[in-house]
N, C-alpha and C positions, 0 to 999 in steps of 0.2 A: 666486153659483152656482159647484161645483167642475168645473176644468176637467178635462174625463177625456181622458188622455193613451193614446195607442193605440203604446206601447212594444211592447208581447208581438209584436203587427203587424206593425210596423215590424223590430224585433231579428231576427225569423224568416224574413220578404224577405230582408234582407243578409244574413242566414245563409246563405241560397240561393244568393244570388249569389255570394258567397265561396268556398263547398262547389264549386261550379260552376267559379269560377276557380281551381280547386286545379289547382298545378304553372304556373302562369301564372311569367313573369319579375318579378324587381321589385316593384314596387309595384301591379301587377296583380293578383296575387292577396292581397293584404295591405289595401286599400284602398277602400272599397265604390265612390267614384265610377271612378276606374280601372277596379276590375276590372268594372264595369258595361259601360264604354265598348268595351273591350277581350273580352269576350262579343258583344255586338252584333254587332260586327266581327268576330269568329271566327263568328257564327251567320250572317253575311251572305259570308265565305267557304266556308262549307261547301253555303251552297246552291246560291254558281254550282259548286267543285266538282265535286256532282253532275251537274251537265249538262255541266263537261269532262269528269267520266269518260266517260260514255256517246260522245262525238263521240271520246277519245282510241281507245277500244275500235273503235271502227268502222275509226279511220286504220290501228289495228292486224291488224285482219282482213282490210283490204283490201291491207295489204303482203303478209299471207302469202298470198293469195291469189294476187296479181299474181306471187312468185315461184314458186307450185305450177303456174299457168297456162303460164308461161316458161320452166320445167322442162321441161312436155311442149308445148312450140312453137305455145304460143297466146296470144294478148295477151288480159289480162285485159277491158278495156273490149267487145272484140268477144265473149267469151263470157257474161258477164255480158248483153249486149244479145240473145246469140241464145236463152238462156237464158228471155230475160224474153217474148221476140216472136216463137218459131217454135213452132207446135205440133207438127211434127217431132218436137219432143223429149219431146213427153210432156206430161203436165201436172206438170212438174220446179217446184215450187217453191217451194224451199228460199232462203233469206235469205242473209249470206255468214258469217253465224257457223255456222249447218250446214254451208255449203260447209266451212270453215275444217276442222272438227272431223273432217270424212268425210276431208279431206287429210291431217290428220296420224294419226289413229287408224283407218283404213279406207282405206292408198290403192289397193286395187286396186278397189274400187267406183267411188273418185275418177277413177282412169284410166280405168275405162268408161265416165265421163258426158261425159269430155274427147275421148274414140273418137268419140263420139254430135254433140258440138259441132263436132267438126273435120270430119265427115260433112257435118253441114248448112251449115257455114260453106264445104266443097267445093260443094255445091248451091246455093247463095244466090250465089256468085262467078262462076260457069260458066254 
């Protein structure tokens, strides 16, 4: 019986993987088991990655926040909390990448909501 060899198969996988490993170092992209290994491993850093972006984006809004808050003589933690717990203010709410984007592209709406914080945070102390 003839043995049927599944070449076309096989040559167009590593095709893939090579196409794939284009611009790799070395023997990465020239080499199907390398550049195999060496995919895996870039497909397994790009998936955490995406979940440090997201966690580094938050660190980042929460600095500029903390210094938009500290500008206008408010600690970030305390209005954020009265923000989240006083209905005083409204039903405000907004995440802190809103916050973020109303501080730097809208701050005098920002300093009203900060007027509005430092009011209740007057009333909640006294």
């Amino acid at each position: 019986m003839v043995h049927a060899s599944n070449t076309a198969v096989t040559r167009k996988r590593r095709r893939k993987v090579l196409k794939q490993a284009k611009g790799y170092f070395g023997s990465k992209h020239k080499l199907f088991k390398t550049a195999k290994e060496q995919l895996m491993r870039s497909r397994r850093y790009a998936f955490f990655g995406r979940k440090q972006k997201k966690r580094d984006m938050r660190k980042s809004w929460i600095l500029r926040l903390n210094n938009a808050f500290r500008e206008q003589g408010i600690r970030y933690s305390l209005a954020i909390y009265l923000l989240r717990h006083f209905e005083e203010l409204g039903a405000i709410n907004l995440d802190r990448k809103q916050l973020v984007e109303m501080a730097i592209e809208q701050p005098e709406i920002f300093n009203k909501l900060v007027d509005k914080i430092k009011k209740v945070s007057l009333s909640v102390n006294s």
